[in-house]
C-alpha positions as a Markdown table, in Angstrom:
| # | Residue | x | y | z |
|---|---|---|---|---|
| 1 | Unk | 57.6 | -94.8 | 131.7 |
| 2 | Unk | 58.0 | -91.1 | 132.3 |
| 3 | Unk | 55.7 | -89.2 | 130.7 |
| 4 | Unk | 56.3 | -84.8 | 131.4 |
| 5 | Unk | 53.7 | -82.8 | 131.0 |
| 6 | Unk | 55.9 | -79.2 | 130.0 |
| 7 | Unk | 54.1 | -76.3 | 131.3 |
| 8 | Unk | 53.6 | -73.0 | 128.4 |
| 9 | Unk | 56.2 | -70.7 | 129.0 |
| 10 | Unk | 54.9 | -67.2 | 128.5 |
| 11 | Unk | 56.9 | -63.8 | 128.3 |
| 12 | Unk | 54.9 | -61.2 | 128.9 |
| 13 | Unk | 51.0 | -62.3 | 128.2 |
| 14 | Unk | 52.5 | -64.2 | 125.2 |
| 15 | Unk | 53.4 | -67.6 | 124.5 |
| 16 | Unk | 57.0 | -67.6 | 124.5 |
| 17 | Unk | 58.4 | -69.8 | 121.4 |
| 18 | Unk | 61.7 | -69.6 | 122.4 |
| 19 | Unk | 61.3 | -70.6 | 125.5 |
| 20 | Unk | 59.2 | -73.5 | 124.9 |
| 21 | Unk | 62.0 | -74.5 | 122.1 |
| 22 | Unk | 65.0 | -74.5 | 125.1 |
| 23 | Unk | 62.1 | -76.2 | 127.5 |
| 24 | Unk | 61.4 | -79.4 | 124.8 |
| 25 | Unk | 65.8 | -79.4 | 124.1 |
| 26 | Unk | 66.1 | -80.0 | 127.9 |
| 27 | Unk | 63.7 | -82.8 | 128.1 |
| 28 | Unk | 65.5 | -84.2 | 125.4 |
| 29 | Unk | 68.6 | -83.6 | 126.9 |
| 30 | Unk | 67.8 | -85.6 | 130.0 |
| 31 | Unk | 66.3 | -88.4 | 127.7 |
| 32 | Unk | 62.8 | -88.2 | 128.7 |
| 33 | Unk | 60.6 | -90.7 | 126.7 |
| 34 | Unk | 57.6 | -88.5 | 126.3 |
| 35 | Unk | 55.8 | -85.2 | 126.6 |
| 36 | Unk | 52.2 | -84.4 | 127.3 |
| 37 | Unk | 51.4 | -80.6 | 126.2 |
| 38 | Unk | 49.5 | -78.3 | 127.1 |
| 39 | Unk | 47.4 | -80.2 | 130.0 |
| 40 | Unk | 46.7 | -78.8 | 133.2 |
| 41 | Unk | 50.5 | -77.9 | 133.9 |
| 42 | Unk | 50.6 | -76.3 | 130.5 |
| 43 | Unk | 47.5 | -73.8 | 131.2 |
| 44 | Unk | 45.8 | -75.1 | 128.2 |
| 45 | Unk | 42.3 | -73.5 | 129.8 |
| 46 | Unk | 44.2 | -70.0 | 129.7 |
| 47 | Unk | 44.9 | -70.8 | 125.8 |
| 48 | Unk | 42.6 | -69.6 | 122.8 |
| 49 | Unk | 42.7 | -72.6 | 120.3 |
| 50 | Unk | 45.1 | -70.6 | 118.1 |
| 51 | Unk | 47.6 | -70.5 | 120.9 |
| 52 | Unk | 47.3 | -74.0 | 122.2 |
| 53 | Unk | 48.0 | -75.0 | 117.9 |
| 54 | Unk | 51.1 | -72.9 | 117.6 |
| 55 | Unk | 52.4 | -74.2 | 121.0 |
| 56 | Unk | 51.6 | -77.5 | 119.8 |
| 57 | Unk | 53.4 | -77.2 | 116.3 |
| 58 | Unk | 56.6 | -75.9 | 118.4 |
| 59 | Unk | 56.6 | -78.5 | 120.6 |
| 60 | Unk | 56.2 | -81.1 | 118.1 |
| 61 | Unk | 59.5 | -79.0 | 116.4 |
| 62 | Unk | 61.4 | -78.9 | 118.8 |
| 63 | Unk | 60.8 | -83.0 | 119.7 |
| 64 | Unk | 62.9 | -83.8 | 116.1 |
| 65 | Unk | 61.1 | -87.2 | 116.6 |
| 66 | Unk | 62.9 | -87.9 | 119.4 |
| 67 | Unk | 60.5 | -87.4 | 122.1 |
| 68 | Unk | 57.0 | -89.4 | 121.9 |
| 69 | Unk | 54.3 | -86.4 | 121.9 |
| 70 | Unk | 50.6 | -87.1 | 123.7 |
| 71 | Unk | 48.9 | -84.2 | 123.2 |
| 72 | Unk | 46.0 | -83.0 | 125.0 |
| 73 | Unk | 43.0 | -81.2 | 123.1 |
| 74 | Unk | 40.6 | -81.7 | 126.0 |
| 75 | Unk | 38.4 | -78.6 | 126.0 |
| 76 | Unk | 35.1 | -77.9 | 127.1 |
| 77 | Unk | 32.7 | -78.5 | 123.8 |
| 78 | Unk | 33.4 | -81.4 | 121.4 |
| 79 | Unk | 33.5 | -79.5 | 118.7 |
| 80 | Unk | 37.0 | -77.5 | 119.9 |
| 81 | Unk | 38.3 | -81.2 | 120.6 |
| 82 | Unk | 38.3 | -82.7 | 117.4 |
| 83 | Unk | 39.6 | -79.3 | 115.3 |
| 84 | Unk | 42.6 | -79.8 | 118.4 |
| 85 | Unk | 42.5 | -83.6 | 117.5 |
| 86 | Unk | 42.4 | -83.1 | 113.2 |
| 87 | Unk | 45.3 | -80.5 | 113.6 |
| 88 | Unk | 47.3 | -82.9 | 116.0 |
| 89 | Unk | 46.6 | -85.9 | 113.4 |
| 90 | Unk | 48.1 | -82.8 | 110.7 |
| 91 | Unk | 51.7 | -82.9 | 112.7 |
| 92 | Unk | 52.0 | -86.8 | 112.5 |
| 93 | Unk | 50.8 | -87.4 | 116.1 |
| 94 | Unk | 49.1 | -90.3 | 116.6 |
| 95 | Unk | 48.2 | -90.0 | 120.8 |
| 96 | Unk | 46.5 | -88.0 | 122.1 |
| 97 | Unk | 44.7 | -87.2 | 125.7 |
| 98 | Unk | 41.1 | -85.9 | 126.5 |
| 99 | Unk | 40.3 | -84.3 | 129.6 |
| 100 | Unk | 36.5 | -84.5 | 131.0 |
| 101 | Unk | 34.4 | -81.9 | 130.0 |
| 102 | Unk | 34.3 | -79.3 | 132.9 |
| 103 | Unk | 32.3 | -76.5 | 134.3 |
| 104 | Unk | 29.0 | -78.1 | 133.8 |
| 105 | Unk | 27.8 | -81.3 | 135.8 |
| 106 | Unk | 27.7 | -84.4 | 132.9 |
| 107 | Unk | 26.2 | -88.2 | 134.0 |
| 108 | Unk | 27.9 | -91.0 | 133.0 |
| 109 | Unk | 25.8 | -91.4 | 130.0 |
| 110 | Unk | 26.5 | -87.8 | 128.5 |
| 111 | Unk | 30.3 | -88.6 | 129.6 |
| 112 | Unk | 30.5 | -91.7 | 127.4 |
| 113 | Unk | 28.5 | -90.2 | 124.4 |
| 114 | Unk | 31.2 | -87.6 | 124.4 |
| 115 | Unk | 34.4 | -89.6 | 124.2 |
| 116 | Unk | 32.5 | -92.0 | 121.7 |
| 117 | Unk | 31.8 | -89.2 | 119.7 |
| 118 | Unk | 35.5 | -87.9 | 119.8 |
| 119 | Unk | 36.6 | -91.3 | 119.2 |
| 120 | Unk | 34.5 | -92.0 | 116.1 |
| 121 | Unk | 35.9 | -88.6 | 114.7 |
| 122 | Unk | 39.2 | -89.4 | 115.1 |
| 123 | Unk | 39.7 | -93.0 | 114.3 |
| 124 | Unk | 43.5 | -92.7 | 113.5 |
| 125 | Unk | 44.0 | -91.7 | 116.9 |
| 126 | Unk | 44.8 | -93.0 | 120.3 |
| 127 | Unk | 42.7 | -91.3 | 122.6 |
| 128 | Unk | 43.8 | -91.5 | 126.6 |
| 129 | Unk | 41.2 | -90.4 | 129.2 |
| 130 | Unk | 42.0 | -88.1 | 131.1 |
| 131 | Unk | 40.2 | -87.7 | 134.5 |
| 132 | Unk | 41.0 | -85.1 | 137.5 |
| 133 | Unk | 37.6 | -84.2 | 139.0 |
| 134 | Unk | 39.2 | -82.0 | 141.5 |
| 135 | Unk | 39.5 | -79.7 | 138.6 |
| 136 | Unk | 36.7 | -80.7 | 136.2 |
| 137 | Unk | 33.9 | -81.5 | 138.3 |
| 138 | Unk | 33.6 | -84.5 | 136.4 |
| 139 | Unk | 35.2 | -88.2 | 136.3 |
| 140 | Unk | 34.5 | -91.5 | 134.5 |
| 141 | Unk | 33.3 | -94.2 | 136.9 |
| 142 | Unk | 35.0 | -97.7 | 136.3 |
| 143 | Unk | 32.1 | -99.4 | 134.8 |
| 144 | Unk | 31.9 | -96.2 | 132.0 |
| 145 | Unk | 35.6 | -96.6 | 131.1 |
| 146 | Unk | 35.5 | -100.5 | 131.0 |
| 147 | Unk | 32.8 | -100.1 | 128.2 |
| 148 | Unk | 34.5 | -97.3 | 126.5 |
| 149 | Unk | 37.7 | -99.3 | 126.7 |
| 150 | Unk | 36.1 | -101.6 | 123.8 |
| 151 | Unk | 36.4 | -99.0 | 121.7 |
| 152 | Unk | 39.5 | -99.2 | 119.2 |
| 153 | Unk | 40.9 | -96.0 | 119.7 |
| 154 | Unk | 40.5 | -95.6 | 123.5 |
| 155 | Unk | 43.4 | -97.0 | 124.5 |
| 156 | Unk | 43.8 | -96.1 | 127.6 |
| 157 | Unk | 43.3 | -93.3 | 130.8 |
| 158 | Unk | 45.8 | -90.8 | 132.5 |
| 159 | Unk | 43.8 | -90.9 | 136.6 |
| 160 | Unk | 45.0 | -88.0 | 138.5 |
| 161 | Unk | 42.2 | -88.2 | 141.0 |
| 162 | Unk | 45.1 | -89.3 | 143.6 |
| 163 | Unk | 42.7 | -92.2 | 144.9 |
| 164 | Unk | 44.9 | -95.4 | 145.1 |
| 165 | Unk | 41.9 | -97.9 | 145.4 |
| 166 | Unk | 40.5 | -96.4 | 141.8 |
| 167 | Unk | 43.8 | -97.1 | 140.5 |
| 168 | Unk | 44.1 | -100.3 | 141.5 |
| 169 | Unk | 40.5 | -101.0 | 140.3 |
| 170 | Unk | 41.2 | -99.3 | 136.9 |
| 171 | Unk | 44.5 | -101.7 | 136.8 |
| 172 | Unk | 42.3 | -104.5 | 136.4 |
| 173 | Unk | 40.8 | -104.3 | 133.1 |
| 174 | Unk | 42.7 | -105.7 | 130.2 |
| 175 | Unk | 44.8 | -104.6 | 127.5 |
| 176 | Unk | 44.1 | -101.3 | 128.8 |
| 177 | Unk | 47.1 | -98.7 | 129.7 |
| 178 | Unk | 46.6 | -96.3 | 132.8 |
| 179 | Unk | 49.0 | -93.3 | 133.9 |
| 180 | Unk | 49.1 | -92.1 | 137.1 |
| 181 | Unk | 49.2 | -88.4 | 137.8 |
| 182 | Unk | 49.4 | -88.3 | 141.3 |
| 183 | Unk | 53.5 | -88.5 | 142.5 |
| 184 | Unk | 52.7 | -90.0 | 145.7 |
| 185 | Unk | 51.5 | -92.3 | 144.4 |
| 186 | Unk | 54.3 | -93.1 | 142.4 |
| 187 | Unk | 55.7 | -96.3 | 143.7 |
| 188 | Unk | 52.7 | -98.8 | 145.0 |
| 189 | Unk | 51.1 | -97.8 | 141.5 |
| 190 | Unk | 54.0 | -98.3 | 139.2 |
| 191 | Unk | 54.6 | -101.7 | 141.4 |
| 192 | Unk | 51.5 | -102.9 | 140.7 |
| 193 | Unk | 51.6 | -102.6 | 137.2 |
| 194 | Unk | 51.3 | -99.0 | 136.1 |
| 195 | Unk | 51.9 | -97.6 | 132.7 |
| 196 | Unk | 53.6 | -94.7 | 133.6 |
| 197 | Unk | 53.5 | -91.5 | 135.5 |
| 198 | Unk | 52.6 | -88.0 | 134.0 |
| 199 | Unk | 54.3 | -85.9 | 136.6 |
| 200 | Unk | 54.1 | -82.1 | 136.6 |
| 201 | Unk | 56.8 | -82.5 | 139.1 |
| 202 | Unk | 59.0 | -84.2 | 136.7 |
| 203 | Unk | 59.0 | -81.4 | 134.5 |
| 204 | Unk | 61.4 | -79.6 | 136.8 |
| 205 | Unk | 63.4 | -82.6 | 138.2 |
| 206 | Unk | 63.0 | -85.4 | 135.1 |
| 207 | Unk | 66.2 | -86.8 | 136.1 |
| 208 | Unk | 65.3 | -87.8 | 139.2 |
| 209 | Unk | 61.9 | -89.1 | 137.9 |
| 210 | Unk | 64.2 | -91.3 | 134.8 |
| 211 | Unk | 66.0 | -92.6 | 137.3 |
| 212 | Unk | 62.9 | -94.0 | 139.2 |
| 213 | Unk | 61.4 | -95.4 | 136.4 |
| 214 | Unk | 65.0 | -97.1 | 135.8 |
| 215 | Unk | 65.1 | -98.4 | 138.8 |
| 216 | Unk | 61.7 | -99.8 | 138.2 |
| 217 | Unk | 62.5 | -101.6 | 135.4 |
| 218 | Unk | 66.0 | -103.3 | 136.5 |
| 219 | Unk | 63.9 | -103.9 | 140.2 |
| 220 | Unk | 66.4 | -102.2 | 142.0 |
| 221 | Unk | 64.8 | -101.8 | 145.1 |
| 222 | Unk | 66.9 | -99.9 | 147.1 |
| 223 | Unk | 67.6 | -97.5 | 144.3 |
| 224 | Unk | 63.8 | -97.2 | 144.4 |
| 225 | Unk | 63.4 | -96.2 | 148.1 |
| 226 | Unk | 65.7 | -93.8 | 148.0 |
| 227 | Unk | 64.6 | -91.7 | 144.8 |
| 228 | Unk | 61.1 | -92.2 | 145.9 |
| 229 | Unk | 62.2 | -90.4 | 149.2 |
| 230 | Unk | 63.1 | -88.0 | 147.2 |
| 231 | Unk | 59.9 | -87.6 | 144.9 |
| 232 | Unk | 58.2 | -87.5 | 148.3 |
| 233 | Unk | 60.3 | -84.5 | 149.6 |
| 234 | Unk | 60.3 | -82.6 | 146.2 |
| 235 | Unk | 56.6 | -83.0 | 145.9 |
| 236 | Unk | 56.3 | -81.4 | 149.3 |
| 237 | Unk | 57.9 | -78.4 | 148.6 |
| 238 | Unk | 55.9 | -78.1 | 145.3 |
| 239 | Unk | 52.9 | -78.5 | 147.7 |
| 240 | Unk | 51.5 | -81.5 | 145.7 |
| 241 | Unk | 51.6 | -79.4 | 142.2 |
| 242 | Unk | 48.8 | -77.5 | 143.0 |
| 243 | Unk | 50.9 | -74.1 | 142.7 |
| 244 | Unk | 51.8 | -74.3 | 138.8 |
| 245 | Unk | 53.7 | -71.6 | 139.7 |
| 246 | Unk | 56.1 | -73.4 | 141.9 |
| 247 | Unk | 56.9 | -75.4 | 139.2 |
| 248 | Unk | 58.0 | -72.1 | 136.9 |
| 249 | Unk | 59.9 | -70.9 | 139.8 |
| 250 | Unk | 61.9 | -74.4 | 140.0 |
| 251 | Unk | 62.3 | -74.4 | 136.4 |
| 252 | Unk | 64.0 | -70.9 | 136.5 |
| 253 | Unk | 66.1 | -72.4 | 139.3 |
| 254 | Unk | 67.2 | -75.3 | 136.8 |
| 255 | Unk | 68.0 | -72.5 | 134.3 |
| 256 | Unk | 65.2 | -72.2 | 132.1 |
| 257 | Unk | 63.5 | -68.5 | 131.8 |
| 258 | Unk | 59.6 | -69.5 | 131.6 |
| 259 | Unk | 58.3 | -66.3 | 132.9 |
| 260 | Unk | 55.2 | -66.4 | 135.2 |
| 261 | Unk | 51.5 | -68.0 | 135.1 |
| 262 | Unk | 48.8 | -66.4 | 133.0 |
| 263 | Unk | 46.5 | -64.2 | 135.0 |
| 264 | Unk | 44.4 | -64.8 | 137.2 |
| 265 | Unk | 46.2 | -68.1 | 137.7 |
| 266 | Unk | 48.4 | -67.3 | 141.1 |
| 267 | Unk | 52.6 | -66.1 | 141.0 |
| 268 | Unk | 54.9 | -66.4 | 143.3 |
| 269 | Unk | 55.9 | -62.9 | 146.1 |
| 270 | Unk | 59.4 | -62.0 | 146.3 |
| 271 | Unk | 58.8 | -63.5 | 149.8 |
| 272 | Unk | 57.4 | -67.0 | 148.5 |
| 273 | Unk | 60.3 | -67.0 | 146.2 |
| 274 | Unk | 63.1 | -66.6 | 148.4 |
| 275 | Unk | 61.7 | -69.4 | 150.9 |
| 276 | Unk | 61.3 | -71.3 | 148.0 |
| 277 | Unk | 64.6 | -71.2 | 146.5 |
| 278 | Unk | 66.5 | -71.7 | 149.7 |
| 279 | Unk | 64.4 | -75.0 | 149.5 |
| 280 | Unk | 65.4 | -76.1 | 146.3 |
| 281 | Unk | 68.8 | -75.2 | 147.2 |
| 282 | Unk | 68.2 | -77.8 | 150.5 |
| 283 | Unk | 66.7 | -80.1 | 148.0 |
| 284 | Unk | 69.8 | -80.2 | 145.5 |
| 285 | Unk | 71.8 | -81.1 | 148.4 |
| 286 | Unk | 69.8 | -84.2 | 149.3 |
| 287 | Unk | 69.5 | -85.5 | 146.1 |
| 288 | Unk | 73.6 | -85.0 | 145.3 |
| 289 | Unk | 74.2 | -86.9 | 149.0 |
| 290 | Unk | 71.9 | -89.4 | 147.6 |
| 291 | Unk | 73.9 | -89.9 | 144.3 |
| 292 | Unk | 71.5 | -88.0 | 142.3 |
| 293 | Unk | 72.7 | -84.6 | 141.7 |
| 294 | Unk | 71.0 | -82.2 | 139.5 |
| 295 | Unk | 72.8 | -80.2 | 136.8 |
| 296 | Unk | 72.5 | -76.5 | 136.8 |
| 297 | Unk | 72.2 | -75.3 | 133.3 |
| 298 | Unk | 71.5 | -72.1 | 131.3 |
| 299 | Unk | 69.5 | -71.8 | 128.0 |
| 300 | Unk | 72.6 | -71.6 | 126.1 |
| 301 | Unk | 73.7 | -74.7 | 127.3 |
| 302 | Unk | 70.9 | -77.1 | 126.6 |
């Protein structure tokens, strides 16, 4: 399963609406399953709590019910997550996703009171984990999330620590659904029994990614080799999604005006740009001479 976590388009230092509208219309447009807002591709730490609601309530909008929403109200104090989780249980969503708390070193214990906390708050929804301790300072040790995993609501954890071995180890415990976010990873995990795959790179390419995950599912194996190849390459030039940026500038390339990163979060030079686009331009090639090609489109025609 394919599960794109949209980035916030901004124009100027404002959330752009419009944008975010076309973004969601394209997704659908390419049949993508699910979304996952306003994570750590969609700047949600550069988002007050009244932004990261209105962006919600556009995205959910914009979906029609056609597109499964997850969204994420992780945020640093538990008190932020459940007004985040009450107003997501307001549109009709019933998943959502919970980062670690960051800044601040938490043990295990603290860790654990916090999501049961959150989960006793919000019995009517699904909570996710959500653990990337390259950004929070913070992840959930396998022991803590087999005992949270007895909870009702805590249905399951989105890893993007990029560490197969915890994957595999995570894979293990039952009844219990685990996302990978880490695309090069992609194919031993999803053939060892993955969920799914939250890929920030799949918000650019998402047919290349619905492809994969087709191929999973009908075990062609070839076709798998071949799109994974191309994951692999495409995740290179996006130098493993740690340049968000990278992903607005591919996004433009598709068609879709998202405008740049909030400050002080890095953009793209004019020089970056140009190298960059010359890649994509490499990259299209590829995937067309592998039977994949992807569609140019403008705003207007999504």
């Amino acid at each position: 399963m394919l599960i794109v976590p949209s980035i916030t388009p901004f124009k100027g230092d404002q959330v752009d609406h419009a944008a975010l509208e076309r973004l969601v219309q394209f997704y659908r447009h390419h049949r993508v399953p699910a979304l996952f807002p306003l994570g750590t591709t969609g700047e949600f730490s550069m988002l007050s709590l009244g932004e990261r609601k209105d962006a919600l309530e556009t995205t959910v909008g914009a979906a029609e019910g056609q597109l499964e929403i997850i969204a994420h109200i992780g945020a640093s104090c538990t008190r932020e997550v459940i007004a985040l989780g009450e107003h997501a249980l307001s549109l009709n969503l019933r998943s959502s996703a919970v980062v670690t708390p960051y800044y601040f070193y938490y043990t295990q214990s603290e860790l654990e009171g916090f999501y049961r906390e959150v989960c006793a708050a919000l019995p009517n929804l699904r909570i996710y984990g959500y653990t990337i301790p390259q950004r929070t300072g913070n992840t959930l040790e396998l022991a803590t999330v087999r005992r949270l995993a007895e909870l009702e609501n805590f249905v399951g954890l989105k890893d993007s620590s990029g560490d197969m071995n915890r994957l595999l180890d995570l894979l293990e415990l039952p009844d219990f659904e685990v996302f990978a976010g880490a695309d090069s990873l992609a194919l031993t995990f999803m053939q060892r029994g993955g969920k799914g795959l939250v890929s920030g790179l799949g918000s650019a390419i998402p047919e290349i990614f619905a492809a994969f995950s087709g191929s999973l599912e009908s075990g062609d194996t070839g076709a798998q080799n071949v799109l994974y190849t191309l994951i692999r390459r495409f995740n290179a030039l996006m130098l493993g999604g740690s340049r968000l940026d990278y992903i607005r500038v591919a996004l433009e390339w598709r068609g879709l005006e998202v405008g740049p990163s909030r400050a002080p979060l890095p953009n793209a030079s004019g020089a970056e740009r140009d190298a960059l686009l010359t890649q994509l331009e490499s990259f299209s090639h590829q995937a067309q001479a592998a039977g994949f090609p992807l569609e140019q489109v403008s705003p207007a025609r999504v």
